[in-house]
C-alpha positions, 0 to 999 in steps of 0.5 A: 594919224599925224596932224599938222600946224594949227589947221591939223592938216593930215600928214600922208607922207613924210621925206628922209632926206640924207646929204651925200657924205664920205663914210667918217665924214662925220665921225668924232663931230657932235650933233651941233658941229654936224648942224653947223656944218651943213647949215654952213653948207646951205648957206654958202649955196644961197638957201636963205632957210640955212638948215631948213630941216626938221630933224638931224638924224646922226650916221649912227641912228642918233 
């Protein structure tokens, strides 16, 4: 089982999430240029977490 925070909620279910990209969107980009691409995103729609994501899980598994 997986905890959660200071209170050690149990984790029951977790979300993968993936953005709608054109094959080779990100092809030839470092996982930081793929970060700052999409937090560049977010912020222009007006999320104010940027990013907001735990994890960036490359188009190649990385």
């Amino acid at each position: 089982m997986i905890y959660q925070g200071k209170a050690r909620y149990p984790v029951r279910e977790a979300v993968l999430h993936c953005c709608a990209i054109n094959t080779g969107q990100f092809d030839h980009m470092t996982p930081f240029q793929v970060f700052t691409t999409v937090n560049r995103w977010h912020t222009e729609r007006g999320f104010s977490n940027g990013f907001g994501y735990h994890a960036l899980c490359m188009p190649d598994g990385t």
